[in-house]
C-alpha positions in Angstrom: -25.3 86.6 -122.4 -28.3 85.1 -120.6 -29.0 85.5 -117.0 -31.4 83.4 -114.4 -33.9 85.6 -114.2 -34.7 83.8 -110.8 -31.0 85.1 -109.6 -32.3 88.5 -110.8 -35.4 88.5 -108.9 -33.2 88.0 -105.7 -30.9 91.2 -106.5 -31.5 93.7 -104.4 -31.8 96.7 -106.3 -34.6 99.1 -104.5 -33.5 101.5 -101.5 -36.0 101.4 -98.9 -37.6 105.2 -99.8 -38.0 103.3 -103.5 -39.6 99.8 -101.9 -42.0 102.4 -99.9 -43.3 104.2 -103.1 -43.5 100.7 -105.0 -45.4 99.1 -101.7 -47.0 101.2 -100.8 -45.5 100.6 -97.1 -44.3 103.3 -95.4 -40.5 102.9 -94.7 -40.8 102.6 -90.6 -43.5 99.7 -91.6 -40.8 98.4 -93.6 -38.5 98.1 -91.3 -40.7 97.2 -88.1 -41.4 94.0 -90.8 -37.3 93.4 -90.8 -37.4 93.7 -87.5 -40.2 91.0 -86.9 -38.5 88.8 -89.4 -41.0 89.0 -92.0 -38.3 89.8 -94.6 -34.7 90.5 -94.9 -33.9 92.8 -97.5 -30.1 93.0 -99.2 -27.4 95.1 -97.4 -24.8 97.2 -99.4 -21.3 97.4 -97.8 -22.2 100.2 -95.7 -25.7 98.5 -94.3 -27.9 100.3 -96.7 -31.2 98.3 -97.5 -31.8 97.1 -100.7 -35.4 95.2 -101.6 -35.5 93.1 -104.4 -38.1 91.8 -106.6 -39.0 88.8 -104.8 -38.9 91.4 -101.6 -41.5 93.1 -103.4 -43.7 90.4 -104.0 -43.6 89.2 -100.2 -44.9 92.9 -99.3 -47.7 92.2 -101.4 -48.2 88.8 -99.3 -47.8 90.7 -96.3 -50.0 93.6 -97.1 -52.7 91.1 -98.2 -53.1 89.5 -95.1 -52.9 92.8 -93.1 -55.8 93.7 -94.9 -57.4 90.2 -93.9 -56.8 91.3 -90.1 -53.7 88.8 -89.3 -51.5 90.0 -86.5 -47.7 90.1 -87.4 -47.2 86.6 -85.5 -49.8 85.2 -87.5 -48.7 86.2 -91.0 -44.6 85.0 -89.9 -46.6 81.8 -89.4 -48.5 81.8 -92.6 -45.0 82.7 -94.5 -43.3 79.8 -92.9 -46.1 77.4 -93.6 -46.6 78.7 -97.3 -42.6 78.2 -98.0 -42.9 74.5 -96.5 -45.5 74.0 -98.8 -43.7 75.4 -101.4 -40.5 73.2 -100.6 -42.6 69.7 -99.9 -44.4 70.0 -103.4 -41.2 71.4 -105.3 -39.8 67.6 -103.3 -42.7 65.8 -104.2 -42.2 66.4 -108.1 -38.7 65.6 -107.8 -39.9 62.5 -106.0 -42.3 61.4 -108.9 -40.3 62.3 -111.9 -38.0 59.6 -110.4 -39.8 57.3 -109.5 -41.0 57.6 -113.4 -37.3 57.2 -114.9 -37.2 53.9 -112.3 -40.7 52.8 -113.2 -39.6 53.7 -117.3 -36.5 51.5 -116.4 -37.9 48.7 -115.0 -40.6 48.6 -117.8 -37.6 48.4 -120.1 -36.0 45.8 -118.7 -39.6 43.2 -118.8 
């Protein structure tokens, strides 16, 4: 059976004392980052926090420019800006591989 291992990256599997350890982010930084809407970890049924993966990865991000000296405002800002990036090249490839099967097509029809 395969599995997206981009779906499984988004699981939340880690409990916040388990994110701390792996972080090395204490858990009341943890949550002062919910808080600031930095991230949003999973929540089981009963509101328990579970981090994922890609949670994991973010708190790297985070912790990196925390060690640069950006303020919490500034690194929300930096996150938002870095996923538009992400999102306007991820758009522009999907732009030029079309206009490649329309450039392809009208190359076949001359």
């Amino acid at each position: 059976m395969a599995t997206d291992p981009t779906a499984r990256s988004r699981l939340g599997v880690y409990g916040i004392s388990v994110a701390s350890e792996l972080s090395g982010i204490e858990p009341q930084t943890l949550r002062l980052y919910e808080r600031r809407g930095l991230l949003t970890p999973a929540r089981t049924g009963g509101g328990t926090r579970r981090y994922s993966d890609d949670d994991l990865v973010l708190l790297q991000r985070i912790g990196e420019l925390v060690e640069a000296g950006v303020n919490l405002a500034g690194i929300a800002r930096i996150l938002q800006l870095e996923a538009d990036n992400l999102r306007l090249a991820v758009d522009n490839a999907d732009l030029r591989a079309r206009l490649d099967v329309v450039s392809a097509d009208l190359h076949d029809e001359n």
